[in-house]
PQR file of N, CA, C, O and H, with PARSE charges and radii, in Angstrom:
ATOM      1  N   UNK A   1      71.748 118.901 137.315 -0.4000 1.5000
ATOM      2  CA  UNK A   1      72.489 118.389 136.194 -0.0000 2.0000
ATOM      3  C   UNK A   1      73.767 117.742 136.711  0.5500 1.7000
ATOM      4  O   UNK A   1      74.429 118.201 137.642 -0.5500 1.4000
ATOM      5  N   UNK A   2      74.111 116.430 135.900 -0.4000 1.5000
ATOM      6  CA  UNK A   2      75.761 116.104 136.695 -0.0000 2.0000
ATOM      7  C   UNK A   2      76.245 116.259 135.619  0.5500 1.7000
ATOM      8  O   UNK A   2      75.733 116.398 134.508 -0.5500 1.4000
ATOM      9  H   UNK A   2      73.573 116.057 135.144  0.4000 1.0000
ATOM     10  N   UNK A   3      77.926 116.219 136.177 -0.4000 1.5000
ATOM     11  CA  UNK A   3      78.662 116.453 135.660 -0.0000 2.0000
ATOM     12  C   UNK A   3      79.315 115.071 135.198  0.5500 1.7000
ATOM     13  O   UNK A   3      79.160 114.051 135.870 -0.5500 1.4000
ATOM     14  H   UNK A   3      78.342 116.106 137.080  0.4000 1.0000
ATOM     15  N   UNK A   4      80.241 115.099 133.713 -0.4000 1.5000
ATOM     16  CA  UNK A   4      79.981 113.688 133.223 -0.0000 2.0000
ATOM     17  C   UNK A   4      81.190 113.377 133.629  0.5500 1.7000
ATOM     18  O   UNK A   4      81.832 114.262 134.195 -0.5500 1.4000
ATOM     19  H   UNK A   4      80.367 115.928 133.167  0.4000 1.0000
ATOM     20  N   UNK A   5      81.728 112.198 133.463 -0.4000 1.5000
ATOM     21  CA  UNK A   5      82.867 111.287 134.152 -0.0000 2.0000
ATOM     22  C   UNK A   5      83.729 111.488 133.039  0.5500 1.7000
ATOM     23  O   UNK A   5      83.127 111.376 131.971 -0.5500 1.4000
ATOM     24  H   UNK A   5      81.207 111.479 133.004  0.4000 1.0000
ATOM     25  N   UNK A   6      85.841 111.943 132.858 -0.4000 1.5000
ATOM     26  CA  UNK A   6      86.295 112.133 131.879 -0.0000 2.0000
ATOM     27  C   UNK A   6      86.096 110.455 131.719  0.5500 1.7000
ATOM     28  O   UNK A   6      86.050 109.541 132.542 -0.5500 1.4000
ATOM     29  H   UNK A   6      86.330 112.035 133.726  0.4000 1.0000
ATOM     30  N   UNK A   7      85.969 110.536 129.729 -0.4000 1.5000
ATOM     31  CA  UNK A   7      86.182 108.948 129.569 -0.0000 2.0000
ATOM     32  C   UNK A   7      87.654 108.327 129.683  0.5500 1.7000
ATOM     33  O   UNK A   7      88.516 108.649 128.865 -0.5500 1.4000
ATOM     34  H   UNK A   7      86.006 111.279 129.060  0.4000 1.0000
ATOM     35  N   UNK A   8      87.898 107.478 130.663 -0.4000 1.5000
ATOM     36  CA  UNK A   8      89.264 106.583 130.699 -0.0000 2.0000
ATOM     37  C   UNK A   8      90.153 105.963 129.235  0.5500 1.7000
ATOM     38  O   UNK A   8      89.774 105.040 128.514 -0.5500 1.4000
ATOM     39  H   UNK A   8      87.197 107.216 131.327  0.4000 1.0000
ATOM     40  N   UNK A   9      91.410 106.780 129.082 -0.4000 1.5000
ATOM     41  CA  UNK A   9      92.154 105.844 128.142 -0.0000 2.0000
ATOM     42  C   UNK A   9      91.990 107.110 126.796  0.5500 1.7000
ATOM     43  O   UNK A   9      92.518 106.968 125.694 -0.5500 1.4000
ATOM     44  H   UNK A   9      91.718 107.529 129.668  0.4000 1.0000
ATOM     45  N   UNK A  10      91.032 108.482 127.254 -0.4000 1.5000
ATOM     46  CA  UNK A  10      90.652 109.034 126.034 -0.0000 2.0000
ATOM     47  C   UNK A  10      92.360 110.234 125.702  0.5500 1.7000
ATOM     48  O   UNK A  10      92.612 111.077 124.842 -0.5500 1.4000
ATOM     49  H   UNK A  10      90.603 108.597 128.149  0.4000 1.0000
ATOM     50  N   UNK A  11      92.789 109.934 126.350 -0.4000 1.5000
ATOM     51  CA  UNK A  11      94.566 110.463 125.575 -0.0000 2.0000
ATOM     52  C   UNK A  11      95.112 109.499 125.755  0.5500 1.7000
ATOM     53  O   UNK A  11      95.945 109.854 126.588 -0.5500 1.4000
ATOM     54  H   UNK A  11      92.584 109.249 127.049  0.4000 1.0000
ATOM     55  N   UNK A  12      95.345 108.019 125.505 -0.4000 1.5000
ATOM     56  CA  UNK A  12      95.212 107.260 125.272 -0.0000 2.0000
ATOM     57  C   UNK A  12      95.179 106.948 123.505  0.5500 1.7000
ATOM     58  O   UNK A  12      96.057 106.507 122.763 -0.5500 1.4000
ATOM     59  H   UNK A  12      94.668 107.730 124.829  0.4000 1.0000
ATOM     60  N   UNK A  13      94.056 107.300 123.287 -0.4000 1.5000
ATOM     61  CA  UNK A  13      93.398 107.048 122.425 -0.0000 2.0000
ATOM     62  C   UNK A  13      93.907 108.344 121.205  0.5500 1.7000
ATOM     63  O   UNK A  13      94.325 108.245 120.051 -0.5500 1.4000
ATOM     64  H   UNK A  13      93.343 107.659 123.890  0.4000 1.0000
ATOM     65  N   UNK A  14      93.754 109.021 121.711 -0.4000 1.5000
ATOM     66  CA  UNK A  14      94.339 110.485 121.414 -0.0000 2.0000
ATOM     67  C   UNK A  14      95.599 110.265 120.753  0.5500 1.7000
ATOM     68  O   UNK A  14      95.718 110.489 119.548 -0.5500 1.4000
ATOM     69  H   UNK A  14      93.414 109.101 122.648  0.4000 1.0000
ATOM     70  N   UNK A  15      96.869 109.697 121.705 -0.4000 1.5000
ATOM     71  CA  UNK A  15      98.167 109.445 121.252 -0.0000 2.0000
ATOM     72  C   UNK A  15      98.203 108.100 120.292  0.5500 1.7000
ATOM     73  O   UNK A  15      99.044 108.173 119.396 -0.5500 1.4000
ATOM     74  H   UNK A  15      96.772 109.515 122.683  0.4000 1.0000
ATOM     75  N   UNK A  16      97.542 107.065 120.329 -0.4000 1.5000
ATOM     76  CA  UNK A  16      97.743 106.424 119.284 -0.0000 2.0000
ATOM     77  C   UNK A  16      96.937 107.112 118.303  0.5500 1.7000
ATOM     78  O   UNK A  16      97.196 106.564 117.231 -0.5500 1.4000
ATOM     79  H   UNK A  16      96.858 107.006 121.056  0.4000 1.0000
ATOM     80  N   UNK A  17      96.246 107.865 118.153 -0.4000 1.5000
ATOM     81  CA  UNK A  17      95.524 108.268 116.322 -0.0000 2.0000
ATOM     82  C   UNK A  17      96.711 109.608 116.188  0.5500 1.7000
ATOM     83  O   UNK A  17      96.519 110.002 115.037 -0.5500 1.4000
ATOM     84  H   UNK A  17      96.036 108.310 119.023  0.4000 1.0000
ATOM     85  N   UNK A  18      97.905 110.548 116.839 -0.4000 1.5000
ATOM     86  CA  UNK A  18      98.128 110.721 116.543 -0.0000 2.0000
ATOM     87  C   UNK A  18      99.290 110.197 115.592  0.5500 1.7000
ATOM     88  O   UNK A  18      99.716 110.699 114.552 -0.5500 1.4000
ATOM     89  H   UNK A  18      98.061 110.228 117.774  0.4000 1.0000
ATOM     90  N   UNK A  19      99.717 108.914 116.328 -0.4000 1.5000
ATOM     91  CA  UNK A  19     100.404 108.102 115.828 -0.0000 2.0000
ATOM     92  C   UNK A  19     100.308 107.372 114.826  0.5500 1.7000
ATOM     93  O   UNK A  19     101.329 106.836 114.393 -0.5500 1.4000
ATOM     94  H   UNK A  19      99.371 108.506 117.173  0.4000 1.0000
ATOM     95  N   UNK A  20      99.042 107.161 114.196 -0.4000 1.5000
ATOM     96  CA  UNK A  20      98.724 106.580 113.459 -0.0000 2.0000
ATOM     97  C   UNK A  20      98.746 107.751 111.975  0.5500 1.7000
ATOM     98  O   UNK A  20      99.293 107.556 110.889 -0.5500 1.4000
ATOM     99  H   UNK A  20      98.214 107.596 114.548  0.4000 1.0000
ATOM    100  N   UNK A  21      98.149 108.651 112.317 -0.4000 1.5000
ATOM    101  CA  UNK A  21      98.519 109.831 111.385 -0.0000 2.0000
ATOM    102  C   UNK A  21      99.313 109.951 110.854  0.5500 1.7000
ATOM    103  O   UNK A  21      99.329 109.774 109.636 -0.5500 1.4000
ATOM    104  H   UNK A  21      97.705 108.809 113.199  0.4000 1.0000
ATOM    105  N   UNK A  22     100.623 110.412 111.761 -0.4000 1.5000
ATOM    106  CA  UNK A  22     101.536 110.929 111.278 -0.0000 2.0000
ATOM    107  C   UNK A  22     102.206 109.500 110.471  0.5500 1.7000
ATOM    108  O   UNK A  22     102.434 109.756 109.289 -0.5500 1.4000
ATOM    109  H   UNK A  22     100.609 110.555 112.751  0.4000 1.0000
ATOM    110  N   UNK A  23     102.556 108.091 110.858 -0.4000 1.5000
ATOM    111  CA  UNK A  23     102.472 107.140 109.680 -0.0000 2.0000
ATOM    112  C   UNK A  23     102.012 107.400 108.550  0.5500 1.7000
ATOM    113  O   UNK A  23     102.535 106.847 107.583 -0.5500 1.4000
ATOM    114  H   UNK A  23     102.371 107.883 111.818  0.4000 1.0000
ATOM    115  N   UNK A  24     101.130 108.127 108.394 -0.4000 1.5000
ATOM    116  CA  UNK A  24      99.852 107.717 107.412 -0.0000 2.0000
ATOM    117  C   UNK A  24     100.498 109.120 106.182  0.5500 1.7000
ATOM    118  O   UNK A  24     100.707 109.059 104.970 -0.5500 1.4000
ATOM    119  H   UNK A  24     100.705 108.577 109.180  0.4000 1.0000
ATOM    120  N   UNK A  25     100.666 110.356 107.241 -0.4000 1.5000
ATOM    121  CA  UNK A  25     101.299 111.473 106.574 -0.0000 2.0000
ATOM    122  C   UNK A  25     102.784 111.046 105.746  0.5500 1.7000
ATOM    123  O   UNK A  25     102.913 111.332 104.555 -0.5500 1.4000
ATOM    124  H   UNK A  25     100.496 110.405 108.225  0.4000 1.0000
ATOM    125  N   UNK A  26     104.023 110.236 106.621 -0.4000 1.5000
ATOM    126  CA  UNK A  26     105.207 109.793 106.219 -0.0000 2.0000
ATOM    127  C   UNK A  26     104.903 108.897 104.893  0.5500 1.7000
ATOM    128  O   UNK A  26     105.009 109.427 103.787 -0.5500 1.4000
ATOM    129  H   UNK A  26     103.918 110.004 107.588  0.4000 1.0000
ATOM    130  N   UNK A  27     104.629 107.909 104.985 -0.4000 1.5000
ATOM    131  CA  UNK A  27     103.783 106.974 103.739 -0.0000 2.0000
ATOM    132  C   UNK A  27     103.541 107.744 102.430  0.5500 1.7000
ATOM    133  O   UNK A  27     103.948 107.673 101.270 -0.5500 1.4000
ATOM    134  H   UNK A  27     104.543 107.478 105.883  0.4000 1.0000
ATOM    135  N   UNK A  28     102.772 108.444 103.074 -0.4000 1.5000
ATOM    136  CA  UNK A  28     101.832 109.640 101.340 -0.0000 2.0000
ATOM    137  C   UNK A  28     103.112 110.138 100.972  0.5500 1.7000
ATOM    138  O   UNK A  28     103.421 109.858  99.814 -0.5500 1.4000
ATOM    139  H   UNK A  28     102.442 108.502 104.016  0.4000 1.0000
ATOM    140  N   UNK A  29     104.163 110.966 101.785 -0.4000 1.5000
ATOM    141  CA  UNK A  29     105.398 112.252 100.800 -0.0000 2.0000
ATOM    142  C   UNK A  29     106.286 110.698 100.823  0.5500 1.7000
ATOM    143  O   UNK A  29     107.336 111.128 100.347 -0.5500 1.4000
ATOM    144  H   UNK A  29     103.912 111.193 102.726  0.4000 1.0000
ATOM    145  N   UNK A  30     106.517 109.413 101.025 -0.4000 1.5000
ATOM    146  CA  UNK A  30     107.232 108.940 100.702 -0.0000 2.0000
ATOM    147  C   UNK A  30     106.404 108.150  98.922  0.5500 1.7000
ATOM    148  O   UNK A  30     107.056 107.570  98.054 -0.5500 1.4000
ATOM    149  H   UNK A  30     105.664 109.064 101.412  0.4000 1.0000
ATOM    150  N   UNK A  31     105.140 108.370  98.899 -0.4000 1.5000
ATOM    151  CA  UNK A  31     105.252 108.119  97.914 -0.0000 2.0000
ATOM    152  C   UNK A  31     104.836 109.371  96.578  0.5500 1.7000
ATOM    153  O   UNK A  31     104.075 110.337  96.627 -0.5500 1.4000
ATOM    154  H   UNK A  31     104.610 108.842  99.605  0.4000 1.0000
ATOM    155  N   UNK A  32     105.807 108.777  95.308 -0.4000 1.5000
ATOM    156  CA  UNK A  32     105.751 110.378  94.578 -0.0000 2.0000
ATOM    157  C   UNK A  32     105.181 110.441  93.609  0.5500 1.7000
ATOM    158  O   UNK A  32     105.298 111.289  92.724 -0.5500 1.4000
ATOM    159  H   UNK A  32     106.425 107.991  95.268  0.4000 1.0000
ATOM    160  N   UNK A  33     104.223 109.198  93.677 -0.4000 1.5000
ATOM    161  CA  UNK A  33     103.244 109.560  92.585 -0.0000 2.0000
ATOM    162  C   UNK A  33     101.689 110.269  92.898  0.5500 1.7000
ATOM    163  O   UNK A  33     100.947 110.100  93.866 -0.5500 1.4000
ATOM    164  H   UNK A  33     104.128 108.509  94.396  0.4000 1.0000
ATOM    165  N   UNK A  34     101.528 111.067  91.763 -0.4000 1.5000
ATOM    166  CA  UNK A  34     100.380 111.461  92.107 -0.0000 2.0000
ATOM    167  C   UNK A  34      99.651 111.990  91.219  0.5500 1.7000
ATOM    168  O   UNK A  34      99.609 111.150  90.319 -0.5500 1.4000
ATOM    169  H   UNK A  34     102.131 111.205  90.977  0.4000 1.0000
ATOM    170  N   UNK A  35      99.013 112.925  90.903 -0.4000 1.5000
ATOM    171  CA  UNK A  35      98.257 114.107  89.822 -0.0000 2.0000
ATOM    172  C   UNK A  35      98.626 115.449  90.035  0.5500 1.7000
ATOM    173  O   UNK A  35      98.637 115.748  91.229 -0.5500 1.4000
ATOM    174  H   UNK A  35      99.047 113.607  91.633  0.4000 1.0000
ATOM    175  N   UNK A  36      98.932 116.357  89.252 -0.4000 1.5000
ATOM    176  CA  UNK A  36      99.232 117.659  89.349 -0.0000 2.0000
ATOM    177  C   UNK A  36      97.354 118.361  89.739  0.5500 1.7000
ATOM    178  O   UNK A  36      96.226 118.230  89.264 -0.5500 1.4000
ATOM    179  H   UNK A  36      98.923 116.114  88.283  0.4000 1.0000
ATOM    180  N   UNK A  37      97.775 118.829  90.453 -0.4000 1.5000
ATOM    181  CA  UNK A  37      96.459 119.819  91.164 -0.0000 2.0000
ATOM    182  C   UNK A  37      95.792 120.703  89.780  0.5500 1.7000
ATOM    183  O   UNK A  37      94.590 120.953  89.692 -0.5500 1.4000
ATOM    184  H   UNK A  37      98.692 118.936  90.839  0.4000 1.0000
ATOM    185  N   UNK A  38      96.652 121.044  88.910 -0.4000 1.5000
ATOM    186  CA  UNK A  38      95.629 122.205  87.391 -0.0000 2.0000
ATOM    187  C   UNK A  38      95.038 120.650  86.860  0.5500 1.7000
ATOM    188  O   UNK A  38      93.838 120.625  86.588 -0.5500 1.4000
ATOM    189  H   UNK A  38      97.628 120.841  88.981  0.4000 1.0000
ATOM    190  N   UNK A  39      95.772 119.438  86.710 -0.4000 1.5000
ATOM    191  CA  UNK A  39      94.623 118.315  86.072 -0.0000 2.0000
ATOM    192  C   UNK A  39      93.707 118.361  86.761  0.5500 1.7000
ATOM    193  O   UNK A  39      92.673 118.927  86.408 -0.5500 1.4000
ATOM    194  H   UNK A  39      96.747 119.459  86.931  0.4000 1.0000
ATOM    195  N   UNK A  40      93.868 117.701  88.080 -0.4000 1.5000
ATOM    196  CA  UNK A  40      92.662 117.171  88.445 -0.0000 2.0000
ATOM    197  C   UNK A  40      91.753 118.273  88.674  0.5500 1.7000
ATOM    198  O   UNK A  40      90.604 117.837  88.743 -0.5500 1.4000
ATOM    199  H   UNK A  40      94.708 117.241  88.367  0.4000 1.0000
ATOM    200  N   UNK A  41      91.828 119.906  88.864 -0.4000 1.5000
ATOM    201  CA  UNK A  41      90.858 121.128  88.675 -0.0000 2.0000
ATOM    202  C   UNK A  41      90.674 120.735  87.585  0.5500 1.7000
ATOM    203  O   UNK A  41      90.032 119.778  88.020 -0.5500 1.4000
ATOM    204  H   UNK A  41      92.761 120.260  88.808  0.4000 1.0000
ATOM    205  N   UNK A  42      90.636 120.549  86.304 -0.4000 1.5000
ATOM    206  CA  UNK A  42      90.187 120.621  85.136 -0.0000 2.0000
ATOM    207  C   UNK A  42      88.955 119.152  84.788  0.5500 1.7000
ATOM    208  O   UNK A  42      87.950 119.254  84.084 -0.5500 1.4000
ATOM    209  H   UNK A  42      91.157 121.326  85.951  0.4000 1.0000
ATOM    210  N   UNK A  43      89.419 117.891  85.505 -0.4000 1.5000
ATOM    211  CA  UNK A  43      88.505 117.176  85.603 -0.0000 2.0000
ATOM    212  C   UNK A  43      87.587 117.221  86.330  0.5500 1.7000
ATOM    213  O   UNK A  43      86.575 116.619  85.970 -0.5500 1.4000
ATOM    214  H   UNK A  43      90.235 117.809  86.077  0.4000 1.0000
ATOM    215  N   UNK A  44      87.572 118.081  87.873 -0.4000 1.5000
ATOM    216  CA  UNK A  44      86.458 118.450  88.015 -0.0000 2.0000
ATOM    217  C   UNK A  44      85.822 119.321  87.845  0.5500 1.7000
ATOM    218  O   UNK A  44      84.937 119.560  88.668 -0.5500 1.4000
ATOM    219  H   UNK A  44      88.394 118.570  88.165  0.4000 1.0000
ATOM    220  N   UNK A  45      85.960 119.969  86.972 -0.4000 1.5000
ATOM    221  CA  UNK A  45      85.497 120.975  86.479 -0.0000 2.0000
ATOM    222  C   UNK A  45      84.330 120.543  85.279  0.5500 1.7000
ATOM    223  O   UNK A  45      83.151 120.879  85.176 -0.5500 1.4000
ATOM    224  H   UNK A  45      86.678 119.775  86.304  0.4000 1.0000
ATOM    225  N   UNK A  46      85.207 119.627  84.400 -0.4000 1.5000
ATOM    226  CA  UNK A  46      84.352 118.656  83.541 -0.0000 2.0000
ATOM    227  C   UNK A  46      83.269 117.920  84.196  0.5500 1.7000
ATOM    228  O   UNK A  46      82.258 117.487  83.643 -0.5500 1.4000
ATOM    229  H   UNK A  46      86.165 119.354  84.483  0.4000 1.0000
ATOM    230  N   UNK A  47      83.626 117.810  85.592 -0.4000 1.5000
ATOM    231  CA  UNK A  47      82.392 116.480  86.089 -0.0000 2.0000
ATOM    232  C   UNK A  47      81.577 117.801  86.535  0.5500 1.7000
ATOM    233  O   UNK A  47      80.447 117.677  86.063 -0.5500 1.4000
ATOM    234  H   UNK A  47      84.448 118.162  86.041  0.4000 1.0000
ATOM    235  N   UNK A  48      81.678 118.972  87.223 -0.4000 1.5000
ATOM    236  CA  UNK A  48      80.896 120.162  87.382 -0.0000 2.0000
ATOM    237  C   UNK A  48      80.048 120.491  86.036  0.5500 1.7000
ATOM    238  O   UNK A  48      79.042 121.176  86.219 -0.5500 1.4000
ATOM    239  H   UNK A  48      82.597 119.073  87.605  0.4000 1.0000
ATOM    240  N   UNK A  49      80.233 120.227  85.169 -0.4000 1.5000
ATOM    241  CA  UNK A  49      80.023 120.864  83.945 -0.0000 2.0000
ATOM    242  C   UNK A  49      78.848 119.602  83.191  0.5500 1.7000
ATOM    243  O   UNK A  49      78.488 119.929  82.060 -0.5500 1.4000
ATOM    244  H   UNK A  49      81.051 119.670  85.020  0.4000 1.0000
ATOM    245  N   UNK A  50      78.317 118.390  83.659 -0.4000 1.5000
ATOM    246  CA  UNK A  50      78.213 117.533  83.500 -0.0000 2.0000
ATOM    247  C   UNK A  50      78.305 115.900  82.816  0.5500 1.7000
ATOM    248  O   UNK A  50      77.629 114.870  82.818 -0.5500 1.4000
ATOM    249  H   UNK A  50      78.610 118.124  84.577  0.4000 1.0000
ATOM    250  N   UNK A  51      80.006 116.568  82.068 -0.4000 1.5000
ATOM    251  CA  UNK A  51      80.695 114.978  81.769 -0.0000 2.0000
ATOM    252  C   UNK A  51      80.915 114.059  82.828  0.5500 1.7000
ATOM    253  O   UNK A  51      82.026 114.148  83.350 -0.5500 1.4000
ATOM    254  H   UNK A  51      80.555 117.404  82.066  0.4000 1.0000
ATOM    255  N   UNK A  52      80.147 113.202  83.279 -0.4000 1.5000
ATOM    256  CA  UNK A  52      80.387 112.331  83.797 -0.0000 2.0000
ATOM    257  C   UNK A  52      81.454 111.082  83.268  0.5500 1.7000
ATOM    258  O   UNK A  52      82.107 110.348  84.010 -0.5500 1.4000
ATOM    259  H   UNK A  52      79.244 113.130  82.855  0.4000 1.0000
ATOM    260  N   UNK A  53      81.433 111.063  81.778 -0.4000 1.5000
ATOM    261  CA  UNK A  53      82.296 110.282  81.368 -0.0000 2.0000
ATOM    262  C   UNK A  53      83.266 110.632  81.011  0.5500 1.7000
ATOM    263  O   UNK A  53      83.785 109.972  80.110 -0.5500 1.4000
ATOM    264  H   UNK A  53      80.903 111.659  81.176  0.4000 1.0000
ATOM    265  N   UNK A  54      83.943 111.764  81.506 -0.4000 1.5000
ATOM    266  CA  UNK A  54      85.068 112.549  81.350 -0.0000 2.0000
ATOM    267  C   UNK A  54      86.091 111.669  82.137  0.5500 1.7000
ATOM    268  O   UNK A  54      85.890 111.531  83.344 -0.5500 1.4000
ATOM    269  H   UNK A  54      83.521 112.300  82.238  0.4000 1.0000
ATOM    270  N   UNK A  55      87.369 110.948  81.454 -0.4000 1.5000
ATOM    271  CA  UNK A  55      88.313 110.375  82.223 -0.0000 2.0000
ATOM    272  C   UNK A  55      89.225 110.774  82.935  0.5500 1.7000
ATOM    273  O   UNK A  55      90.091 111.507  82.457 -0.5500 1.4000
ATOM    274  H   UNK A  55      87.532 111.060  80.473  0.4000 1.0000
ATOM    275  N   UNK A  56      89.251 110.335  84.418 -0.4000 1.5000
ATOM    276  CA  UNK A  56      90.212 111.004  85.306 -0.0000 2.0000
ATOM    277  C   UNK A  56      91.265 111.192  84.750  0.5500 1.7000
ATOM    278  O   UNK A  56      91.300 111.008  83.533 -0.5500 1.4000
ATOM    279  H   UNK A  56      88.547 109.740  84.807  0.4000 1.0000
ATOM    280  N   UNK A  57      92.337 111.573  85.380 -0.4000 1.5000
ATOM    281  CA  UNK A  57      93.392 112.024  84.897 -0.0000 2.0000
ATOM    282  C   UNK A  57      94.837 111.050  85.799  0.5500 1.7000
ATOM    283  O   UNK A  57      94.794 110.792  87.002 -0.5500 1.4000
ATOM    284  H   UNK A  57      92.309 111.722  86.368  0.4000 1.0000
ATOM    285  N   UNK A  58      95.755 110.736  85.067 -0.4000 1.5000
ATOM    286  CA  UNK A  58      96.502 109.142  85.349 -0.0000 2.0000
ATOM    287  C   UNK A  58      97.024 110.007  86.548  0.5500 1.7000
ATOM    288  O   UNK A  58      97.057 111.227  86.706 -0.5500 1.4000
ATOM    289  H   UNK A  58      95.790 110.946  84.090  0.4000 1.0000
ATOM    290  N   UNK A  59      97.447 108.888  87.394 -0.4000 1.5000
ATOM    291  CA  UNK A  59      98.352 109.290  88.303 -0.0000 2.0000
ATOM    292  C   UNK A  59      99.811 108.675  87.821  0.5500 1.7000
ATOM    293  O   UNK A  59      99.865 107.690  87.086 -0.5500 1.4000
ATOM    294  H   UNK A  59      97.420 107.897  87.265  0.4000 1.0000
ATOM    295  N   UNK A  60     101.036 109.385  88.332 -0.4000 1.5000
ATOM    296  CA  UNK A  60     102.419 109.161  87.595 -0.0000 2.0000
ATOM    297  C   UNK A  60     103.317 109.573  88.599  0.5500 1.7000
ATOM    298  O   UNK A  60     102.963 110.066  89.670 -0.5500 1.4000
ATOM    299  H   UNK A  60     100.992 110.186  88.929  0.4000 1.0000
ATOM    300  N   UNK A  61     104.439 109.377  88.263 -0.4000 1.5000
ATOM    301  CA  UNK A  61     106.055 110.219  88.913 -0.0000 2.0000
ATOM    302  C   UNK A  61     105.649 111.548  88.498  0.5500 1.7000
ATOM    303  O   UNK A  61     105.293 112.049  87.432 -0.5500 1.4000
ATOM    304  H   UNK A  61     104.727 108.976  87.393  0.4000 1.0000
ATOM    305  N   UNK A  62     105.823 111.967  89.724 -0.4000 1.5000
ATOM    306  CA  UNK A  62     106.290 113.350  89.735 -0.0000 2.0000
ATOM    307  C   UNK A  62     107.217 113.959  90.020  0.5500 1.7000
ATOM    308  O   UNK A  62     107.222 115.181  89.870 -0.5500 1.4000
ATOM    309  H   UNK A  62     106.112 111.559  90.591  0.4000 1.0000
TER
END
């Protein structure tokens, strides 16, 4: 059996997606709109339940 070759550039690769993340994390709490977590449980709960035409629930300032 051989042993495999590390792939080149793979922390590399590593450090830009963490980089890209954490952008991605800063972005989302900079923005403050959203849905309260008991709505959107309650709409899926409705789509569990089988309303499909049950309307999401708005997103807003929070």
């Amino acid at each position: 059996m051989s042993k495999t070759l590390p792939t080149p550039g793979l922390e590399d690769e590593a450090a830009a997606e963490l980089v890209a993340l954490t952008a991605a994390v800063e972005k989302a709490r900079q923005n403050k709109r959203g849905v309260p977590h008991s709505e959107m449980r309650e709409w899926l709960l409705e789509l569990a339940e089988g309303r499909f035409d049950a309307p999401p629930p708005k997103a807003r300032n929070l």
